[in-house]
C-alpha positions as CSV (number, residue, x, y, z in Angstrom):
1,X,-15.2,20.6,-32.9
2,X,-13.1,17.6,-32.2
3,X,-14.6,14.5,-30.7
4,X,-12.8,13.6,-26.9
5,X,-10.7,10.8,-26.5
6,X,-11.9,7.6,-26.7
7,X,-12.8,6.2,-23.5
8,X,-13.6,9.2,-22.2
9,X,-17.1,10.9,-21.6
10,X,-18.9,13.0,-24.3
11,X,-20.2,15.5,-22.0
12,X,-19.3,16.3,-18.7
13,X,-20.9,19.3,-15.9
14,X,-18.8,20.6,-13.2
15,X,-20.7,22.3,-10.7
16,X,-18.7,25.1,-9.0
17,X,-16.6,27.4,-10.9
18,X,-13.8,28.1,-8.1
19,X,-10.4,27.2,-8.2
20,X,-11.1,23.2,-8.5
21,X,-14.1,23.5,-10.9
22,X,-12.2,25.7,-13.5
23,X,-9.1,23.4,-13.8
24,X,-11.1,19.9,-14.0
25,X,-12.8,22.0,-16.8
26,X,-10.0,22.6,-18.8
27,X,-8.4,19.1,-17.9
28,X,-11.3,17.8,-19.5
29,X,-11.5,20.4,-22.3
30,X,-8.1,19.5,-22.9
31,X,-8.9,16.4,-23.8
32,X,-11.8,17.1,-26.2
33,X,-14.7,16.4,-23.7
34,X,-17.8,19.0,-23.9
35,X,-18.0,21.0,-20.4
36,X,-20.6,22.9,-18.9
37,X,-19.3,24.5,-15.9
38,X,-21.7,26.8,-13.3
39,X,-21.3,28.8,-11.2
40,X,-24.2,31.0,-9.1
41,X,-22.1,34.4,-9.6
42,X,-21.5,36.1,-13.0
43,X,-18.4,37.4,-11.8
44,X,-17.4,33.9,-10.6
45,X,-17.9,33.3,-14.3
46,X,-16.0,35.5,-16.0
47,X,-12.7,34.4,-13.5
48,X,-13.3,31.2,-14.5
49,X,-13.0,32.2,-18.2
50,X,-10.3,34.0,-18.0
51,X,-8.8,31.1,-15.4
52,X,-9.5,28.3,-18.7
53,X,-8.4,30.5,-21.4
54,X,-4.9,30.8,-19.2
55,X,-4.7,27.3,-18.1
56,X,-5.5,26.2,-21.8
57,X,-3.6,29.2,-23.9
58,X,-0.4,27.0,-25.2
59,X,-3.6,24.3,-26.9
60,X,-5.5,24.4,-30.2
61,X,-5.8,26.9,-32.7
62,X,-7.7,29.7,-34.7
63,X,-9.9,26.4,-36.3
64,X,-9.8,24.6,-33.0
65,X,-9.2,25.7,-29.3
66,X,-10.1,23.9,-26.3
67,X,-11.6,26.9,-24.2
68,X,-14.1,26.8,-26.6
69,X,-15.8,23.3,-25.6
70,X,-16.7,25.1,-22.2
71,X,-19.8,26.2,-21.7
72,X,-20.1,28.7,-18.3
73,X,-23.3,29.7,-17.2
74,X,-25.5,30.7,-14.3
75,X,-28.0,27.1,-15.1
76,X,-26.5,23.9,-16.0
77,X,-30.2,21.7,-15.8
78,X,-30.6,21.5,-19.5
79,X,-26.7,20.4,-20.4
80,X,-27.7,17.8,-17.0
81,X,-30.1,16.3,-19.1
82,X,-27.4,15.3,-21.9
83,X,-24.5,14.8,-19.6
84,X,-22.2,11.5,-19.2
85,X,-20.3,12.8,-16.4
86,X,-21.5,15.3,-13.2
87,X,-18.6,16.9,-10.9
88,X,-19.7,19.1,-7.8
89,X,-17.0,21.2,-6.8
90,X,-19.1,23.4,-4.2
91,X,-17.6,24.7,-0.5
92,X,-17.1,21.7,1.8
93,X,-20.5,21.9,3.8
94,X,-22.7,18.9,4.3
95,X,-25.8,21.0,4.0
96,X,-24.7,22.7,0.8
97,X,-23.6,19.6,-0.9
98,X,-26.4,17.4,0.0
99,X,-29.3,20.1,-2.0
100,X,-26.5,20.3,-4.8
101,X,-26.5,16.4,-4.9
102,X,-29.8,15.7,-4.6
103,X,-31.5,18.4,-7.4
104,X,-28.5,17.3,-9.4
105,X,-29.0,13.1,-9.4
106,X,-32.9,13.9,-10.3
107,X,-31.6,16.2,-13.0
108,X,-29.2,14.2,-14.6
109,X,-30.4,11.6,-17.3
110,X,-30.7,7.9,-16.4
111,X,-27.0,6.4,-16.4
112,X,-24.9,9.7,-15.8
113,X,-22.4,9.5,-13.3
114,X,-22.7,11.9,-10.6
115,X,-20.1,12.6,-8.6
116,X,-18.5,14.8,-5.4
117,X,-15.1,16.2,-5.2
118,X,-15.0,16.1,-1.5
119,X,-12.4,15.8,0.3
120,X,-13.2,15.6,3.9
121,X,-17.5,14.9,4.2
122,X,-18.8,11.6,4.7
123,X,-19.9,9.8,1.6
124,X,-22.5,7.6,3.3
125,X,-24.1,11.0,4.1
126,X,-24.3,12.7,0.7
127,X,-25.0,9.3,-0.8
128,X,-28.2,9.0,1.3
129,X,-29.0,12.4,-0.4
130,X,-28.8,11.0,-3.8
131,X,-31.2,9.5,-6.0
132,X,-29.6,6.1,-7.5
133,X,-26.9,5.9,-5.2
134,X,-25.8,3.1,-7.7
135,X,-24.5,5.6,-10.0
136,X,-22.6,8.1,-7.3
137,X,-19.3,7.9,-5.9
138,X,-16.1,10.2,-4.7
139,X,-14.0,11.7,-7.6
140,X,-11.2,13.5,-5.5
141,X,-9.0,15.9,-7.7
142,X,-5.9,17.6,-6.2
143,X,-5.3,21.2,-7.1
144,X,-4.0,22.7,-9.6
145,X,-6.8,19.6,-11.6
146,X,-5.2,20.1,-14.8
147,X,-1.5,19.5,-13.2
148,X,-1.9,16.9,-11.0
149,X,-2.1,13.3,-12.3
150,X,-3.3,11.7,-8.7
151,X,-7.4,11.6,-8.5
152,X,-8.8,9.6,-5.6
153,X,-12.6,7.3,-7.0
154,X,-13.9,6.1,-3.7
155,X,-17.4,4.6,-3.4
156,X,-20.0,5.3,-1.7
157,X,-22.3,2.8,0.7
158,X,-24.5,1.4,-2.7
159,X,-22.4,2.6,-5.6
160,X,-21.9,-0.5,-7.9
161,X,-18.5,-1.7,-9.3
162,X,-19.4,-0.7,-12.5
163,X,-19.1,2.9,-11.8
164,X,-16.2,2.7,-10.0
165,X,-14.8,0.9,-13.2
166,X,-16.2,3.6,-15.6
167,X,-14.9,6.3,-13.6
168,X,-11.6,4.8,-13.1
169,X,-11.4,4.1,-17.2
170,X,-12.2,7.7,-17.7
171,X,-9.5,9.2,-15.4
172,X,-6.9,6.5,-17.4
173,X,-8.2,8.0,-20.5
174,X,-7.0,11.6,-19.3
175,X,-4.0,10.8,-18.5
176,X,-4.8,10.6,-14.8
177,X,-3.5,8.3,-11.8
178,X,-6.5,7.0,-10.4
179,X,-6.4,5.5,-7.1
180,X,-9.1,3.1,-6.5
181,X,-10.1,3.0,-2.9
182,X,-12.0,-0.5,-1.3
183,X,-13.9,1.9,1.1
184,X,-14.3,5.3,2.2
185,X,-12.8,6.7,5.1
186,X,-12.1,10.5,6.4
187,X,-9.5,12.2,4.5
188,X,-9.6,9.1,1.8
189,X,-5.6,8.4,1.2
190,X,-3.7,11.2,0.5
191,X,-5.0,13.6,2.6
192,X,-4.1,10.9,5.5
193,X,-0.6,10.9,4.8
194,X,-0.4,14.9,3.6
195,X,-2.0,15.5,7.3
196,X,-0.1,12.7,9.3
197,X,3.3,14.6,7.7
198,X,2.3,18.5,8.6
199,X,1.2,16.9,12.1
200,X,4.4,15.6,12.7
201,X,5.8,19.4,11.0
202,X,3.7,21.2,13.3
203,X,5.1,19.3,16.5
204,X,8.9,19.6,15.3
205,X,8.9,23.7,14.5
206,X,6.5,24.2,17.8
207,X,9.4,22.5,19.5
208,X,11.6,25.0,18.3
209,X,13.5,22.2,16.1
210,X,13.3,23.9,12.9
211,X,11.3,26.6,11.1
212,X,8.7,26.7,9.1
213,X,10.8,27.3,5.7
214,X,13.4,24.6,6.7
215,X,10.5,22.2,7.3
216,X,9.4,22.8,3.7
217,X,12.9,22.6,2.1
218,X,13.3,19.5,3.8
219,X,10.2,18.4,0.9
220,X,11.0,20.2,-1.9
221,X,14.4,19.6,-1.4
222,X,14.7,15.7,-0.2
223,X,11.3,13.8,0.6
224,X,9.5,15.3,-2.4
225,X,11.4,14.6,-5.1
226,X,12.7,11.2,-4.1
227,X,8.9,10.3,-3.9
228,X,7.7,11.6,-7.0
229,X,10.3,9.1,-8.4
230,X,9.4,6.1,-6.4
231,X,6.9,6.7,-3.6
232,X,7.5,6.0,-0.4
233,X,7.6,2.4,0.1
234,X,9.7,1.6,-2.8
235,X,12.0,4.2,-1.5
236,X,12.0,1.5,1.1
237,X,12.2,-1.1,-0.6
238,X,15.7,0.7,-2.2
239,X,17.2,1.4,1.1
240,X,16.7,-2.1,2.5
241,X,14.0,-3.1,5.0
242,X,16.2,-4.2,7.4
243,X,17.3,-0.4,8.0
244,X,14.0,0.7,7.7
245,X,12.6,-1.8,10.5
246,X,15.1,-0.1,12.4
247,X,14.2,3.2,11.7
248,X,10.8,2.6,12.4
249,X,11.4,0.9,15.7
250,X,13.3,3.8,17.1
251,X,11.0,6.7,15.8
252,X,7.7,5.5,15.4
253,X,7.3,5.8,19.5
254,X,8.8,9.2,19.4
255,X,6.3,10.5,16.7
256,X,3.6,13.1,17.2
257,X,0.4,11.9,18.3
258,X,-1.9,15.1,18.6
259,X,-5.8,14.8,18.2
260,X,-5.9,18.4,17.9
261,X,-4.8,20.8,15.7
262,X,-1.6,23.0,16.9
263,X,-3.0,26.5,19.0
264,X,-0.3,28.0,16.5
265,X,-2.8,27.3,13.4
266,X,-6.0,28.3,15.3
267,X,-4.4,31.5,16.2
268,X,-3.3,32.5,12.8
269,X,-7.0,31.6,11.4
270,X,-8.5,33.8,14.1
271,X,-6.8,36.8,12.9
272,X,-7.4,36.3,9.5
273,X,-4.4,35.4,8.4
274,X,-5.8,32.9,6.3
275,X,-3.2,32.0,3.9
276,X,-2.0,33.6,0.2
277,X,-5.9,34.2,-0.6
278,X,-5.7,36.7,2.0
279,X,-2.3,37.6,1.7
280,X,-0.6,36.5,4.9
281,X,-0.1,32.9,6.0
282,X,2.5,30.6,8.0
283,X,5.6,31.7,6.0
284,X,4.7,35.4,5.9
285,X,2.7,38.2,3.7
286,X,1.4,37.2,0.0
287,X,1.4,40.7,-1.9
288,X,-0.4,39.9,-5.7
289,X,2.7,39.4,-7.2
290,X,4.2,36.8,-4.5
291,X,1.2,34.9,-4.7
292,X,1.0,34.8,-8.7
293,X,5.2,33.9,-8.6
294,X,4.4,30.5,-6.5
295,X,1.6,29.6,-8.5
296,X,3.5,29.9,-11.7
297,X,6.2,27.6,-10.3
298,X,4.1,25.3,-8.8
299,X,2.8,25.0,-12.3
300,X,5.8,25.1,-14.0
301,X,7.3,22.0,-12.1
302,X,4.1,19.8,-11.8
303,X,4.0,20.4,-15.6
304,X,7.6,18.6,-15.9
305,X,6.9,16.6,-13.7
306,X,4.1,15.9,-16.4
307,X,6.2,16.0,-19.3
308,X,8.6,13.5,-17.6
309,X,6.2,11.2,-17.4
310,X,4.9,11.5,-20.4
311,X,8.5,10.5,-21.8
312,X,9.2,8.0,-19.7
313,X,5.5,6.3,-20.8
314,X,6.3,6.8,-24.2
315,X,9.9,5.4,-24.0
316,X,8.8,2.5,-22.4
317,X,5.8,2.1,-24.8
318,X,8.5,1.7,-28.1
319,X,11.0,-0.8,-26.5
């Protein structure tokens, strides 16, 4: 078996084989890294196999295939004892997370990493759970993990720079965007800005200014890929600030302000109407083989988004 990357862990646990814990697996399968993923369930297992095998089924060969450096099982404290890296992917309860992370720092050997893939608890709260806080700190994938470059490493109260430096080094090495935050705060980054553009969504279809399919066309279709290209403030930047000061004077008043979240939500989470998981959500019924279509294109065009990338680096790299 291949060694990983260098600059990049030797052996890595992700704890929580769900939707998030099964791609970070195979991203870092993918890139040679030995991974022990757990789960409590067998039959959480075997999805996650055949999740990996999918996710990594265009890699490797009959000598050599990346599913094969994941390890899935029930009991992870032995590979803890030999790990580099720790990821806990487990529901987002405080309770829950705290136990994981506090059997999980006393299991891990002495310099492991350990980190949480939160994206909403307070850190200063699962820190405090920890033992050698020092060596803990937010490791925010976005789904699909395998897809997306973006990963958010936020410290904790009393994690050192030194871990923020590993960790950031690590996601380089697979091909990652990290962002680096100073500080924790609710949300981290990008969930603050995903939130503060549905709010504003939420309060233009609930005044009956568009619907809920135009509001997402107007992404896919304008905002989304003009930032994947630039980002939003050198989108700016290209427009000309004057024009943007002037924007900004005349809607920023006129922008929604809500602390709460729209009754329209609330109601469709009350009658279970949960989203394509349970097969009905905001823009109608998910039947199996609606569901499995989006997915696949989501995939498909985060993976040339990839690819472009990827080209562009390379390009760049041999002028």
């Amino acid at each position: 078996m291949g060694a990983p990357e260098p600059g990049l862990p030797a052996r890595a646990v992700v704890i929580g084989a769900g939707t998030m814990g099964t791609r970070i697996a195979a991203c870092l399968a993918r890139a040679g890294v030995l991974v022990c993923a757990t789960a409590r369930r067998p039959q959480t297992l075997r999805s996650a196999a055949a999740a990996i095998r999918t996710a990594l089924a265009d890699l490797g060969d009959d000598a050599e295939r990346p599913a094969d450096r994941v390890l899935l099982t029930t009991d992870a404290d032995d590979e803890l004892s030999r790990a580099d890296l720790v990821i806990e992917t487990i529901r987002e309860d405080l309770a829950a997370k705290t136990a994981v992370l506090g059997h999980l720092t006393q299991r891990a050997r002495p310099g492991a990493i350990v980190t949480t893939n939160t994206s909403s608890l307070d850190l200063a709260a699962l820190a405090a759970a920890t033992a050698g806080p020092e060596r803990f700190a937010g490791l925010h994938w976005f789904n699909p993990a395998d897809l997306v470059a973006l990963v958010e490493v936020v410290p904790a109260p009393g994690t050192s720079a030194a871990t923020i430096e590993t960790l950031s080094s690590w996601m380089l090495g697979l091909g990652k965007t990290p962002v680096v935050l100073t500080r924790s705060v609710p949300g981290f980054v990008a969930n603050r800005l995903q939130y503060a553009l549905i709010r504003e969504a939420y309060a233009l279809i609930a005044d009956g200014v568009c619907t809920w399919a135009d509001a997402d066309l107007a992404i896919t279709s304008g905002l989304g890929p003009r930032w994947a290209a630039v980002g939003p403030f050198q989108s700016m930047d290209l427009a000309g600030l004057d024009v943007h000061l002037a924007v900004a004077r005349a809607l920023f008043p006129l922008l929604a302000a809500d602390s709460e979240p729209p009754d329209l939500l609330a109601d469709l989470v009350a009658a279970g109407r949960l989203g394509a998981k349970s097969g009905a959500g905001l823009l109608g019924d998910y039947p199996p083989e609606r569901r499995e279509a989006l997915a696949a294109l989501r995939d498909s065009v985060l993976q040339s988004i990839s690819d472009t990338v990827t080209r562009k680096e390379a390009s760049d790299e041999s002028e």
